[in-house]
N, C-alpha and C positions, 0 to 999 in steps of 0.2 A: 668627755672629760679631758683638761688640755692636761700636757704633760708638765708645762713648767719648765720645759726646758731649752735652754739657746740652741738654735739650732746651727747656726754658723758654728758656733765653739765646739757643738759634739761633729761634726761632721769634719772641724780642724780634727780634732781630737783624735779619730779615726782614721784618718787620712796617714797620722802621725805615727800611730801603733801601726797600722798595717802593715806602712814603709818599711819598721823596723823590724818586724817578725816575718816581710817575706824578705828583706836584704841579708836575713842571716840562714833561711831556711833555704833560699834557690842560690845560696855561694857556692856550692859544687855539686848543683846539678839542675838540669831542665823539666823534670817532673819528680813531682814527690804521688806518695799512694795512700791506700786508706789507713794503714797503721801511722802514717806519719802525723794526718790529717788526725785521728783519735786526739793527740799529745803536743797538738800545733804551738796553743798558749799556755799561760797554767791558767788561763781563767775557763773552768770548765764549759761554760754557759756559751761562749766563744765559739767554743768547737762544735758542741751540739747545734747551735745558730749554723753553723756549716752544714753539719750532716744532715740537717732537715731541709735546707734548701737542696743539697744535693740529691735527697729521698725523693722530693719535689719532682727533680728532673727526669729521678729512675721511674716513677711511674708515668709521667708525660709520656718520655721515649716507651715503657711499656704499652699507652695508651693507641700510640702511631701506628701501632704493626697492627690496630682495627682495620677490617676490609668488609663493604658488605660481599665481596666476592669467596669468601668463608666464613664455615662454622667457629666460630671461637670459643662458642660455647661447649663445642665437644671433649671431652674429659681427655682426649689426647692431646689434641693442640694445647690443652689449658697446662696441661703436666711437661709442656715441651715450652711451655711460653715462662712458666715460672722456673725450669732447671735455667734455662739461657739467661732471664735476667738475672736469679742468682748467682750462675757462674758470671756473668759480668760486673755485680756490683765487689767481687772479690779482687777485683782487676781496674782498681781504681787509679787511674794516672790523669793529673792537674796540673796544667801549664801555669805559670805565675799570670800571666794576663786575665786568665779564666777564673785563678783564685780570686785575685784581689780586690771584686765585685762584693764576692761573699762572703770574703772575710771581714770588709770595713762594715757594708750592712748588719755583719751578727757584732763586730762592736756596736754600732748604735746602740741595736734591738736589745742587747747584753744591759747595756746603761740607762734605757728605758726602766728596764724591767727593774733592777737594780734601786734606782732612785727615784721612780715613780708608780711601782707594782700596780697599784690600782686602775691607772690610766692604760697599762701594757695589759693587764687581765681581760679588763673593758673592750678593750680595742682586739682581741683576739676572742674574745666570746661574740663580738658583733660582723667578726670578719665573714663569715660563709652567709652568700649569698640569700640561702632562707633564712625566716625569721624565727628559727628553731635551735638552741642547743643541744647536740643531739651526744647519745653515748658516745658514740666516734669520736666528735671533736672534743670532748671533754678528758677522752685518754689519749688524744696527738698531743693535745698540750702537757699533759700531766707529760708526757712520755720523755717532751725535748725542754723541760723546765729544770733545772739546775737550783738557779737562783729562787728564794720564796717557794719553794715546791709545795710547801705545806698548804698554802694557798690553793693550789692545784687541784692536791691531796683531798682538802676539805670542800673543790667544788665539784669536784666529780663522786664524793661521799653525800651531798646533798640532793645529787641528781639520781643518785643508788635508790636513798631511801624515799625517792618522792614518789618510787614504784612506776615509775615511766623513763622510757630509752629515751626521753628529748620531750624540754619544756620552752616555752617564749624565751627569747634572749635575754625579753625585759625580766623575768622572771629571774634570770642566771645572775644577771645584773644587777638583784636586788638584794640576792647572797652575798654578791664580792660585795658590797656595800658593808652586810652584817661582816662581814668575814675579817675585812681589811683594817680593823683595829687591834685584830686579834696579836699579841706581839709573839704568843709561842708559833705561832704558823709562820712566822719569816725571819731570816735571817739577820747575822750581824751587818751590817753596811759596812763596815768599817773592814772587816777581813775580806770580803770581795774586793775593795779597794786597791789595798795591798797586791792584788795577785794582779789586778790593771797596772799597777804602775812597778812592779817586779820588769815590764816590757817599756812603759813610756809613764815616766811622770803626771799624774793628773789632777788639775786643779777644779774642785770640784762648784766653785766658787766662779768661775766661769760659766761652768755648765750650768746652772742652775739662773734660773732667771728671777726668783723669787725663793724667800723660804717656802717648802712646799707646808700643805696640811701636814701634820704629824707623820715623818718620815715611818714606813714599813720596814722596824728592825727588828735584829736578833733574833731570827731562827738560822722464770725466765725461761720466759720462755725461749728456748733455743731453735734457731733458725738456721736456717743453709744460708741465707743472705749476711751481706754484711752491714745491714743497716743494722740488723739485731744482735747481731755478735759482737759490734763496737760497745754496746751499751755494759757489758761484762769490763769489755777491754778499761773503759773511761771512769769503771767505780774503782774507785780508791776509799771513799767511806761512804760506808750501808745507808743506802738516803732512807728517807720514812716508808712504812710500806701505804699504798691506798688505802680508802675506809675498806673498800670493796673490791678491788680488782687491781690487776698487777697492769706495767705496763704493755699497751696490743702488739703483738708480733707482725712481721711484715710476711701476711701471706697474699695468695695470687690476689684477693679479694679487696687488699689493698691498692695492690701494683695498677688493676686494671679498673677499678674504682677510679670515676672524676675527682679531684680533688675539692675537696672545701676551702681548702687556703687561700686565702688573697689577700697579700702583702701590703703595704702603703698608706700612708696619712690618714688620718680621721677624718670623714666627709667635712669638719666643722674646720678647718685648718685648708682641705681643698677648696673648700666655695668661699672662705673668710665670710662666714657670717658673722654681721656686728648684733652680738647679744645684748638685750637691752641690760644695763644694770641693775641693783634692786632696788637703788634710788627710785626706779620707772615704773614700779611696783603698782602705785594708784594707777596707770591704764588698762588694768587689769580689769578695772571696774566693781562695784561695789559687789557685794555678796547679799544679796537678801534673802535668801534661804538654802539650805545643805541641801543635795543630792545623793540618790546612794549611785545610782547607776546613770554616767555619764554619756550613753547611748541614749537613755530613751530620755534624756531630757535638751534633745535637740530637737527645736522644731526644724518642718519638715524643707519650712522655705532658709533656714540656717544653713540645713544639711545641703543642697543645692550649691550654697555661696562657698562651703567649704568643698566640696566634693572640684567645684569648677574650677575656683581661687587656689586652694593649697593643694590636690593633690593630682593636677592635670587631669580633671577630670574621670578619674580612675574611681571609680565605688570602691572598690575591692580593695584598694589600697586604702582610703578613707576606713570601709571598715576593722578594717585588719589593724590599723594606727590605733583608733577610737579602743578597739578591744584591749589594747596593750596599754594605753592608758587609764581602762578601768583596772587593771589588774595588778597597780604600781601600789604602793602603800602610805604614800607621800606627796604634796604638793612640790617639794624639792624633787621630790627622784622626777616625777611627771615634768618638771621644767628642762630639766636632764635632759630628759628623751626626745622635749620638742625639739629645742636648741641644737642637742648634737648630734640628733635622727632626723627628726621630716623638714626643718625650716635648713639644715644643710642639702640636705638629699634635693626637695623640690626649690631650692635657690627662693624661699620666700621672703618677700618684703615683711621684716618683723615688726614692723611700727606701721601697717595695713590693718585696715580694719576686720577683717578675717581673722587673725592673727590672733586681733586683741579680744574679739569672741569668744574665740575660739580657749584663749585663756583664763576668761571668764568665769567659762562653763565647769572647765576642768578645775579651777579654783572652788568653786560653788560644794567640791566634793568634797575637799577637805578644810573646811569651812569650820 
């Protein structure tokens, strides 16, 4: 889903704010620390965008002090690994070179979120590398969301009630869909605004490249670390609670935990795939009769031309695509997922006749 938004002008934009909240923050002195950092901007969403990248880094560095030449696993070392990175996340000193990375990135990520929720949800429910929403990622997002929380709130409440720790992505995807009309789950636009240009002026008229679909408006655990303790520090009004569960505290289990997060553009924006319009709709090919189940209605010498063509020859990844696209509830959501999932991912020619099969079929369903 693209965002809508110029990227030259948020990336001025950025550039702009940052300049001016670190030229006033580093005038008399060379490092600021984690309470500074809690209260950098007033735009809450801002800072949290820090401290998650920074979270990021405390458990990486926790990750390095792995050896196979010790037990790590043993309840000493584990109780010795997480006192030190606690006592170090309490000792947080930030040269301005080192900031100014993660402060303009959490602007961006801040005005994403901001002005185009759906697109910012989307693209953090598909970021971890498997093809699963899992409980985990469903409370790191609730945890460092500010902005639209309610969104959050209500997707990690759907994944509660579906009586499983972790569903398809496309599945998650299919909530934010329902979700994202919802106007009491999101905030005013207008008053995050305010709190952006309290620092630097913004023209939002720039940003925006288009009007978007119907903008997204109008809506403790205590730890030794101080990822968790900032989150007390940074409330000033009582956000919503979860349907289900509060936000996760930073224990060893995190710390030493691979990360799921991975930062950066939408594959459909890295590889500029040119999406067919829907003017291009008739190559789709005609529909002569509905299917319920879009697996077994490929023959087997189709399956071949797709397995070889679109998905590098991989079965597994063909199957595993196929099943996510039986499971979508729409010929839209289904076009979604080709376009901004497998014809990004495997770089395919989308006006190839694989493609156009391929689209065919999947039409056929929702027929």
């Amino acid at each position: 889903m693209p965002d809508n938004l110029n990227s030259n002008a948020l990336n001025q934009y950025a550039a702009r704010f940052t300049t001016t909240v670190l030229n006033e923050v580093y005038k008399s002195q060379d490092t600021i620390n984690g309470a500074t950092l809690l209260k950098l901007t007033p735009v809450r969403q801002v800072n949290l965008g820090i401290l998650n990248r920074l979270f990021e880094a405390w458990k990486s560095n926790a990750e390095s002090f792995r050896s196979p030449y010790f037990d790590f696993s043993n309840e000493e070392v584990k109780r010795a690994l997480e006192d030190f990175m606690n006592t170090a996340s309490q000792h947080i000193s930030v040269k301005r070179t080192d900031l100014e990375p993660l402060l303009s990135e959490s602007v961006k990520e801040s005005l994403r979120l901001l002005l185009t929720p759906a697109a910012y949800f989307e693209e953090k429910v598909r970021a971890a590398p498997e093809a699963e929403f899992t409980q985990e990622r469903a409370e790191q997002i609730l945890k460092y969301t500010h902005i639209h929380r309610g969104i959050a709130e209500a997707m990690l409440g759907r994944l509660n009630d579906s009586g499983s720790n972790s569903v398809y992505q496309t599945q998650a995807v299919s909530w934010l869909y329902e979700l994202k009309d919802h106007s009491d789950l999101v905030d005013d636009v207008d008053q995050h605004l305010a709190q952006f240009t309290e620092v630097f002026p913004i023209n939002i008229g720039e940003i925006r490249i288009q009007d978007p679909v119907k903008p997204l408006v109008s809506a403790k655990n205590e730890s030794k670390s101080f990822f968790d303790s900032a989150f007390t520090e940074l409330e000033t009004v009582a956000p919503k609670s979860p349907p289900r569960a509060e936000p996760v505290s930073v224990v060893l289990s995190d710390i030493v935990a691979k990360s799921n997060t991975v930062e950066g553009e939408s594959l459909n924006n890295r590889f500029k795939v040119d999406i067919p319009t829907p003017s291009e709709d008739k190559s789709y090919g005609s529909v002569p009769f509905k299917v319920e189940n879009i697996a077994s209605s490929i023959p087997l010498g189709q399956r071949f031309m797709f397995v070889n063509q679109l998905f590098n020859k991989n079965s597994e990844h063909f199957d595993k695509a196929i099943y996510e696209l039986d499971a979508v509830k729409s010929f839209e959501e289904a076009e979604n997922l080709i376009w901004h999932r497998y014809a990004s991912k495997y770089a395919w020619d989308v006006n190839g006749e694989a493609v156009t099969a391929l689209l065919a079929i999947v039409k056929r369903k929702f027929a």
